[in-house]
N, C-alpha and C positions, 0 to 999 in steps of 0.2 A: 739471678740474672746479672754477668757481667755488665760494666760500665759502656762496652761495645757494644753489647745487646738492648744496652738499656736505650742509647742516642739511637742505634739503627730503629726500634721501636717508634723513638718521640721522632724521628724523620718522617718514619712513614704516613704517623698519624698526622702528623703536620701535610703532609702530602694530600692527605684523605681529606683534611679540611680543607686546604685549598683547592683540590679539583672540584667538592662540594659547592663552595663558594662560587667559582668562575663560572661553574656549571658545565666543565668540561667530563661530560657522561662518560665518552669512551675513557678516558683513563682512569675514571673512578671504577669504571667496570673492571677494568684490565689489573688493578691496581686490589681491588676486593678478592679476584678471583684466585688471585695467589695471598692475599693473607685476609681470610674472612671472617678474620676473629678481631680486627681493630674497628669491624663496623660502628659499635657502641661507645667507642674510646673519646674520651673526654680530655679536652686543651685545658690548662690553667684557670680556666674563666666558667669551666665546666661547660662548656660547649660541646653539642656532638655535631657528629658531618648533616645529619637531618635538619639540625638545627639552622646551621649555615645556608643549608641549601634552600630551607625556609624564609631565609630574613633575603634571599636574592631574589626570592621567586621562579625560581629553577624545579619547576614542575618535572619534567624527566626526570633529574636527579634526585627527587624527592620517591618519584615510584619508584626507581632502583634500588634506593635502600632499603624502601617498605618491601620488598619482594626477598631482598636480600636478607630479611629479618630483623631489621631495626628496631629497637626499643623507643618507642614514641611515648614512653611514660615518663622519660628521666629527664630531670627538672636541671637548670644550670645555678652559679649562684645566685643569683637576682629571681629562683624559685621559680622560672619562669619553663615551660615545655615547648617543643618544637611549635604545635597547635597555636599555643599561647603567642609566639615573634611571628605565626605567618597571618593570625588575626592584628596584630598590634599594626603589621605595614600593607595592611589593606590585600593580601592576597588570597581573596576568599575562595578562588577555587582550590588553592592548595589548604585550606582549614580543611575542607571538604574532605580532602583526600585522607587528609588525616585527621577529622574526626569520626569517620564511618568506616567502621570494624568488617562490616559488611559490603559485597560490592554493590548490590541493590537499593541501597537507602539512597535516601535523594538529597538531590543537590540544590545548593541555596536558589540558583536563579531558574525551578520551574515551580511553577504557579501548582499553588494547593488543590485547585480544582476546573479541570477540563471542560469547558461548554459542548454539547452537543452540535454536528456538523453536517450540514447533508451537503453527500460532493457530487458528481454531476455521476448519472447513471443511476445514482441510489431516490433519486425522483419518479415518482410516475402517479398513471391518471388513474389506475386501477385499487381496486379489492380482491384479490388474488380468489377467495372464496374456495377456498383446497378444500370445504366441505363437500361441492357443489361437484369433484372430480368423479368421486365414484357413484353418484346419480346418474347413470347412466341417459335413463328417460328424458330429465330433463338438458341432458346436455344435447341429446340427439334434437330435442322437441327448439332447443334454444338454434342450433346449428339452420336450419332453416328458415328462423324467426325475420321477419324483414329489418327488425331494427337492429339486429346484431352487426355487431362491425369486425370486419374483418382485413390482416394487414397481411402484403402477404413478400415472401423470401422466397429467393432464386439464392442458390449456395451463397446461402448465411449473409446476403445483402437485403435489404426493405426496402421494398415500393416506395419511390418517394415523388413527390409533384413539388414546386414554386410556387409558392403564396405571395400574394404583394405585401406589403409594411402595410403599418398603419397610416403612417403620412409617405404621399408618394416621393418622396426624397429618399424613403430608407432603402434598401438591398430588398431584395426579393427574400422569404424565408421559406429554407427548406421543410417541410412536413410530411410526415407518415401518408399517404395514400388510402384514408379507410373507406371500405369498400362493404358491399352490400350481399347478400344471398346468392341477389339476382345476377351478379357479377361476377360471382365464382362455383356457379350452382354446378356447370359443367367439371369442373377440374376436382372438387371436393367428392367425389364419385368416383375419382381414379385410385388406382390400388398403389401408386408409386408414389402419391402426394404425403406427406406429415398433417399434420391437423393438432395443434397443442391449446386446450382451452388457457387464458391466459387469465381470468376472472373478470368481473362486471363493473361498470362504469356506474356509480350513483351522484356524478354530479350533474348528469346531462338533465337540462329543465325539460320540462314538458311540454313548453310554448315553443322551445327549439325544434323538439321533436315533431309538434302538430304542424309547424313552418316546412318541413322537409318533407313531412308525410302523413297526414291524416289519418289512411288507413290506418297507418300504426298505432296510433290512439286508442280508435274504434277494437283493433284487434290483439292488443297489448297482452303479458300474459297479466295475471294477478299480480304476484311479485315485484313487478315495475323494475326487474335488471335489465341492463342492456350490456350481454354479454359479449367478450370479443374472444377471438379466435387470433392464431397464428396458423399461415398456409404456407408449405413449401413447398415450391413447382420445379421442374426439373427445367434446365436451358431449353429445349428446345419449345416447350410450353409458356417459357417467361419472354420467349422470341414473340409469339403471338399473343401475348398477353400485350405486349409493349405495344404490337400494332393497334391493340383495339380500344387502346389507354394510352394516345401518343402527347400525351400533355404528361406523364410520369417516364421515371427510370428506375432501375437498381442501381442505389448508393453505392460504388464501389471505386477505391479498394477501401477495404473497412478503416482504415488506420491513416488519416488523417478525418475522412468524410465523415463518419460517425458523433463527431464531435461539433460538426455542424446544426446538428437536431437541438428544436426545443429543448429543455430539461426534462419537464412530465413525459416527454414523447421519447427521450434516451433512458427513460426507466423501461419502458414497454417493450422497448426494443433489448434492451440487454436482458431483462427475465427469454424475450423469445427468441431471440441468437444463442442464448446458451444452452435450451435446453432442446434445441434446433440441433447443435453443433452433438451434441451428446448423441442424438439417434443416428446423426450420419457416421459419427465414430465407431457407435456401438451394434450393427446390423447385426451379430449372431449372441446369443448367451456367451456369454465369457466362463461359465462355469461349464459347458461341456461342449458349446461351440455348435448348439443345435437352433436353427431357427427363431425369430420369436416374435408375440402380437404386441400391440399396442394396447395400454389400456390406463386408466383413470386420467382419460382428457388430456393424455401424452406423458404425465409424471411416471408411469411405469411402465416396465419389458416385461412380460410375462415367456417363459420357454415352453416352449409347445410338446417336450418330450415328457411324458408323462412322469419318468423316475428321476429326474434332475432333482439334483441335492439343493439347485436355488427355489423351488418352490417350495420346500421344509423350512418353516422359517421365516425372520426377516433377515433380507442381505442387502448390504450397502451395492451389489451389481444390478440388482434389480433396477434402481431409481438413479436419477441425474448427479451427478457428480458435482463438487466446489473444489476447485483449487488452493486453497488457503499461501497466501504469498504475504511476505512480512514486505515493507516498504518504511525505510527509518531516516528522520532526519536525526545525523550524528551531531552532536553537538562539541567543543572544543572543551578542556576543562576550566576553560575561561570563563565562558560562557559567550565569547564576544567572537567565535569563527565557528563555521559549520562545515562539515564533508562533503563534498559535493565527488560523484565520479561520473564517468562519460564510458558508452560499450561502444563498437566500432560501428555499428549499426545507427548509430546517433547521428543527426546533420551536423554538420562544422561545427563547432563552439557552443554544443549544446551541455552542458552538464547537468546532472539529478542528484535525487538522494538513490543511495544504494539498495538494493530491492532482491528478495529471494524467497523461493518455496520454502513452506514448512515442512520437516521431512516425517516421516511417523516416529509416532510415541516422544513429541517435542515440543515445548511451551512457547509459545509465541514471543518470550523473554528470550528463554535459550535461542531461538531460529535468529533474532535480530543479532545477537553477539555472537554468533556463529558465521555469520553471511557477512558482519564487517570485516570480523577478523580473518577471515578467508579469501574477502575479494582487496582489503585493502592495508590489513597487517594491524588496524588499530584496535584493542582492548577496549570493551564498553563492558561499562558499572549499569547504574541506573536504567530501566527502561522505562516508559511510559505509554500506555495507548492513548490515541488520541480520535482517531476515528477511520472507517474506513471505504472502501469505496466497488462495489462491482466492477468488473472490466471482462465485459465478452469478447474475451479473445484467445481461446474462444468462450472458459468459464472459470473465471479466478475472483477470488476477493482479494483486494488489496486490502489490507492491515496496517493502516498506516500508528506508525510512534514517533516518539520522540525517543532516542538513544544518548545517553551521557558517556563520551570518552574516560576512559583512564589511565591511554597513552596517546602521543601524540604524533609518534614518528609513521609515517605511511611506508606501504612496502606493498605495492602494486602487482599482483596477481593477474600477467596480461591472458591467461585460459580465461579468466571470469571478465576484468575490465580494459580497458585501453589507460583508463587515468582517473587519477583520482588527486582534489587539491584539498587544501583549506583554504575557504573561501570567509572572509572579514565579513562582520555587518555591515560596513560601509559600501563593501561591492556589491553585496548581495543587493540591497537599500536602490543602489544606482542602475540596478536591471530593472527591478521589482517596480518602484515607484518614477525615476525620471527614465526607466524606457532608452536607460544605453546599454546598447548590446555589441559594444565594439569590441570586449575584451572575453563577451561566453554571453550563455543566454542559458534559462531554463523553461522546464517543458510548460505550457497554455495554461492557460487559467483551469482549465475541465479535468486537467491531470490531479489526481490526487498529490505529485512530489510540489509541482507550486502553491499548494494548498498547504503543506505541512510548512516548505521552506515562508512562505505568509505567516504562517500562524509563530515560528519562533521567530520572524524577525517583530512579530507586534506584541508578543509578552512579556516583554520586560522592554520597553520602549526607554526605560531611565539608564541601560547599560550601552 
């Protein structure tokens, strides 16, 4: 190597540590991609560009090089690794990044272990009793029983009546409508109704029961369920239904109303909306498009064509459908900003965590780093489940996690979002707790995304 060669060399590399240092990205990009063999190149002091980029805290810069290939084992003279300067000045998300070989290993500020979460929808009053579906006898012999309760839907909305509070100061609260034998003896006879058993109440006492109804006591079966049903009526039937029950309504539109309901009462309701919503979806066999009945207390279509390929067999067309949807709070690799984006669909100033279907043959790991980096251009390491939550709307599980970035720069995909920010603990802290929403707001308490965006702003309360 000429003496030319040899200064243009020590320029560049001095160049390379210095964009590392300042943490100007693009010219260290610009700058590697024509000579990207001085990535590992070492200053006088045996410094590399990693290193630098380490001791500033220049997280971009640090993924760039790791991507780039950087040797994160080469020690300088003071013996010390890139690892080794980004622990020594307190920059533990970048140790992170470069202590884990792997992108899934986890990162210092999520908690070793998850507590169990029930979020609203995934409560209810029931025992679903899927034994009790293909008893035919007994469901027929329960269907008429007086003490059976029954709730009932006009397209995919529930019966609902005003309760008073406990102390007359409170709101009126909205509740399910349950209703009696006598009360829908007429409409359960019609060949256009639904009928979905939805399984048995065993907490109802029996002084409650003897208070409403004597006879029922007297004529109870053995067993002592008190089984409930789902009914769907068609408009013109739920027009006269309302006259003859004018103290109730249908709850509609489903999407904010729903969220009105008790908890125990938004579990019953989202098991019977969803598998409500699947018969009116699904009216013919989807495997040859021929007719079909009802059977095991609404959980399955049977096709009435004798030679269909779905009666050989168990087939996922047969029985009710799940949506599977990932919903991720992204986390910064700080640990101290979260993702938040907004769809156009959203009211003003609303922002959430980012949210997408599972697609087939995909891990609920891969779906959440798939769905950020598509709707909002950022790289996620880590995932974590945290819990999740039913949403009939008309039949999805939200999957809620927690997702760890490994880049930072956003790059807004307006086909999927409108916007997407990083949002500080401190902002988030000033919505959540003192209730200002001057500058963005997120979704209700009942939403599974302010339940996830909750749960990372209170686990690690010391950051």
């Amino acid at each position: 190597m000429t003496s030319f060669e040899k200064n243009f060399h020590q320029e560049m590399v001095s160049q390379l540590h210095s964009f590392a240092a300042l943490g100007d990205a693009a010219r260290l990009k610009a700058l590697l991609s024509h000579s990207p063999s001085i990535i590992n190149a070492t200053a006088g002091n045996g410094w590399t560009a990693l290193m630098y980029a380490a001791r500033n805290g220049h997280f971009d810069v640090v993924q760039i090089l790791l991507e780039g290939g950087c040797d994160r084992s080469i020690v300088n003279k003071s013996r010390q690794t890139a690892l080794d300067i980004a622990k020594f000045w307190g920059y533990k998300h970048i140790a992170d990044l470069l202590a884990n070989a792997k992108r899934g290993q986890k990162p210092y500020f999520l908690p070793a272990e998850v507590k169990e979460y029930s979020n609203y929808f995934s409560m209810t009053l029931l025992d679903r009793r899927s034994d009790k579906r293909i008893d035919s006898k007994w469901l027929s012999k329960k269907q008429s029983h007086p003490s059976t309760v029954y709730i009932v839907f006009s397209d995919l909305s529930p019966l609902v009546t005003l309760s008073e509070g406990a102390e007359k100061s409170q709101q009126p609260e909205i509740r399910l409508r349950r209703l009696h034998y006598k009360d829908v003896e007429q409409w359960v006879s019609q060949n256009e109704v639904i009928l979905i058993f939805l399984g048995v109440d065993l907490q109802l006492h029996l002084n409650l029961l003897a208070a409403h109804n004597e006879k029922v006591l007297q004529d109870d079966d053995e067993d002592g369920l008190i089984a409930w049903f789902a009914l769907s009526i068609n408009p013109t039937s739920a027009e006269r239904f309302k006259q003859k029950h004018e103290d109730c309504y249908f709850l509609h539109p489903p999407m904010p109303a729903l969220l009105q309901l008790a908890e125990n009462e938004a579990g019953v309701v989202a098991q019977a909306r969803s598998v409500l919503a699947w018969h009116s979806r699904y009216r013919f066999c989807p495997t040859c498009g021929s007719a079909t009945k009802i059977e095991e207390g609404g959980y399955k279509k049977t096709c009435i064509k004798e030679d269909c390929p779905s009666l050989q067999g168990v087939h996922n067309t047969s029985y009710p459908r799940v949506d599977p949807v990932v919903i991720m709070q992204v986390i910064h690799p700080d640990g101290n900003h979260c993702l938040l984006g907004r769809q156009k669909r959203f009211p003003p100033g609303m922002f959430s965590c980012l949210a997408g279907f599972v697609e087939p043959g995909e891990t609920i790991e891969d779906a959440v780093r798939r769905e950020v980096e598509e709707e909002a251009g950022v790289k996620v390491g880590h995932v974590q489940y945290v819990s999740c939550q039913p949403w009939p709307m008309p039949s999805s599980l939200m999957i809620g996690c927690l997702a760890v970035a490994v880049s930072t720069e956003i790059r807004v995909d307006k086909n999927e979002i409108e916007d997407a920010r990083w949002f500080t603990r401190e902002q988030v802290m000033d919505v959540l707790i003192k209730g200002n929403q001057r500058s963005f707001f997120v979704p209700p308490s009942r939403a599974i995304a302010h339940q996830l965006i909750k749960h990372w702003i209170g686990m690690n309360a010391n950051l």
